[in-house]
C-alpha angles and dihedrals in degrees: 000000000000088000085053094052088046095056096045082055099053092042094055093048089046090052081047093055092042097045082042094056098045089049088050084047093051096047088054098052095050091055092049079046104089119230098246096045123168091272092057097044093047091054091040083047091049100049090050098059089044088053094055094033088065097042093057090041088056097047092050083052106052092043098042099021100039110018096223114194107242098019109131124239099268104236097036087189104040088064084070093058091048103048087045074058097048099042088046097060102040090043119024122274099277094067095077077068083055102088088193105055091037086048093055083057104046081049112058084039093056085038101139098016131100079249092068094103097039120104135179122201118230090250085161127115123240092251088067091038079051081062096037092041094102104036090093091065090082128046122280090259102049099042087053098047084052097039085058096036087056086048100050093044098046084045093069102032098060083046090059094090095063100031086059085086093059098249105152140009106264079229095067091049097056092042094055106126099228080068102060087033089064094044095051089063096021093233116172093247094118100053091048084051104053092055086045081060098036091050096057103020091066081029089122097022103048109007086173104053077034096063091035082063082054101052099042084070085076078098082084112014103187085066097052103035099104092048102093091043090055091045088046097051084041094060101239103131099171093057098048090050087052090048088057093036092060108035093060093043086056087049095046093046088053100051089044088054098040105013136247092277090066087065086047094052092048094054091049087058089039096063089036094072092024077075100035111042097018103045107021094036099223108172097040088267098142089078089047090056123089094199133103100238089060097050089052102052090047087049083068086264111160112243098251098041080048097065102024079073095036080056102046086046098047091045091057098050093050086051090051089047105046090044083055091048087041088056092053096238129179106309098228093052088039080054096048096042090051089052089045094051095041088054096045095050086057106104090190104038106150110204098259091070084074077084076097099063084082103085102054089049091058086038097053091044095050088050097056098038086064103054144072123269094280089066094057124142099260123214086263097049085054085057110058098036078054090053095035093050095043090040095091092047085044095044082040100055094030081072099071084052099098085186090064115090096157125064101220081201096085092064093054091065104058090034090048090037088059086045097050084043092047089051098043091049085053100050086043093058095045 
């Protein structure tokens, strides 16, 4: 009796040190656990799309389905895109060039709307009418609704190479700001995006198809012209040949289909609202521009001084990139670091173009993600992909903010494209 006792003793002593020991394991392990781990990002991920999912549904809803009085045309630039289209092909392709032709359109499409008096101007060269040309085949609704859908989908896809490494929940992909932001005034963000991911993320496995990506960007130049230098430093001769090759064959198909005198025509608007809306600021752009340029001529900065400092900056920044293509460095910092400095050379960059910011994002996680524990995302890396995710929403919001005359924005690409460059020196060296 005693020995049974005894045993019953001993066996309940043993199960409280074990169940000690697993609650002392598991309290462990919750303070190693950080706070925002993948579970809560992908719920807070996941409520957020939903959110914004919602808010643009309703607002389709309530324009197209109810016909609401004062509820604005969802995509207000798209509707650019689509009455260039529709001038172009009633009228030849010069008219979207003809404001008052393209204004009669916007117009009777915004009739009603606190858009009615708004107009934008066709800025756009003919490689990206030659794009445009068609939407106007189907109504405004439904080309739109294609036009975003193509963005969107072409968007992820090009994202897939790096997202095969889970870095990220997919949740927290499709709910990244930049994404809504660009479908709430149908810019072509998307589109340029997904053949900025496509160029560097097939970079080592297709240069061709690589460089075509590249020079498929020529829709909207200013976004793909550092491109072939990077390739080139990087050593990557046959993409950069494709990048060239297409481009010009783009350029050339378009001038075959429209004429020479449309790309005259686009330089002289060109320079037209480079004077206008970049300079001068009408509109109020310069608040809705992350660049430098921007926050110094609404600091009161003379234009040349303005630029004299965007351009030393930029120049910099393309120096510090293509040394660190030239040195052959990891390909998803070298990636990251390519998207940061396109989009900081840029003088006119309107917030949804960090659309872009996507894709290093996507690029530092998964970098970090495939590696050992030194390469770990630091505080101050958390920091900056949180920034960098939540920045279109912010640039977006800080719009309807009359008080605000500076976009914070400028400041985050030259401090995040050190920090990428930083990290990338330091896994080089390892």
């Amino acid at each position: 009796m005693k020995m049974r006792r005894s045993r019953v003793a001993v066996n309940a002593q043993g199960l409280a040190i074990r169940v000690a020991t697993q609650a002392s394991h598991n309290t462990a392990t919750a303070k190693q656990q950080p706070w925002l781990c993948r579970e809560r990002i992908r719920l807070y991920s996941a409520a957020l799309f939903v959110l914004q999912a919602a808010l643009v549904g309703i607002w389709a809803v309530c324009h197209w389905g109810l016909h609401k009085e004062g509820v604005p045309l969802p995509g207000s630039d798209f509707r650019v895109f689509w009455c260039a289209s529709e001038v172009s092909l009633r009228h030849g392709a010069a008219a979207a060039f003809d404001n008052q032709r393209l204004l009669a359109c916007e117009a009777s499409l915004q009739a009603g709307t606190p858009l009615a008096e708004m107009f934008g101007p066709w800025i756009y060269p003919p490689t990206f009418q030659l794009l445009v040309y068609p939407l106007a085949s189907l109504p405004y609704a439904a080309s739109y609704t294609l036009f975003m859908g193509v963005g969107v989908a072409g968007c992820l896809l090009a994202c897939m190479p790096a997202m095969r490494q889970n870095t990220l929940p997919w949740a927290t992909v499709v709910a990244f700001p930049g994404i809504w932001v660009t479908m709430v005034y149908g810019q072509n963000s998307l589109l340029t995006l997904a053949l900025a991911a496509g160029a560097l993320g097939i970079l080592e496995t297709a240069p061709i198809l690589a460089g075509i990506c590249a020079g498929m960007l020529v829709i909207k130049p200013q976004l793909g012209i550092l491109f072939p230098l990077f390739f080139l430093c990087g050593r990557h001769f046959r993409a950069c040949a494709a990048t060239i090759l297409t481009a010009t064959v783009l350029s050339a198909a378009s001038a075959a289909l429209f004429g020479w005198s449309l790309w005259m025509k686009f330089f002289q608007a060109a320079a037209w609202f480079q004077d206008v809306a970049l300079v001068q600021g009408e509109g109020h752009l310069w608040r809705a521009m992350p660049t430098v340029f921007a926050f110094l001529r609404a600091a009161g900065v003379g234009a040349g001084a303005a630029y004299s400092i965007h351009v030393a900056i930029a120049l910099a920044a393309v120096l510090a990139t293509s040394m660190a293509w030239a040195r052959r460095m990891n390909r998803e910092l070298l990636a990251a670091a390519a998207i940061v400095t396109t989009l900081m050379i840029q003088p006119y960059l309107v917030y949804y173009d960090l659309a872009w910011l996507l894709l290093p994002i996507v690029c530092i996680c998964a970098h970090a993600s495939a590696r050992h524990s030194s390469t770990s995302l630091s505080a101050m890396d958390y920091a900056f992909v949180t920034l960098a995710w939540f920045t279109p929403l912010l640039s977006f919001l800080s719009i309807c903010n009359t008080m605000a005359t500076h976009s914070w924005a400028a400041f985050l690409l030259p401090a995040w494209l050190i920090l990428i460059l930083i990290r990338a020196s330091r896994d080089h060296a390892k």
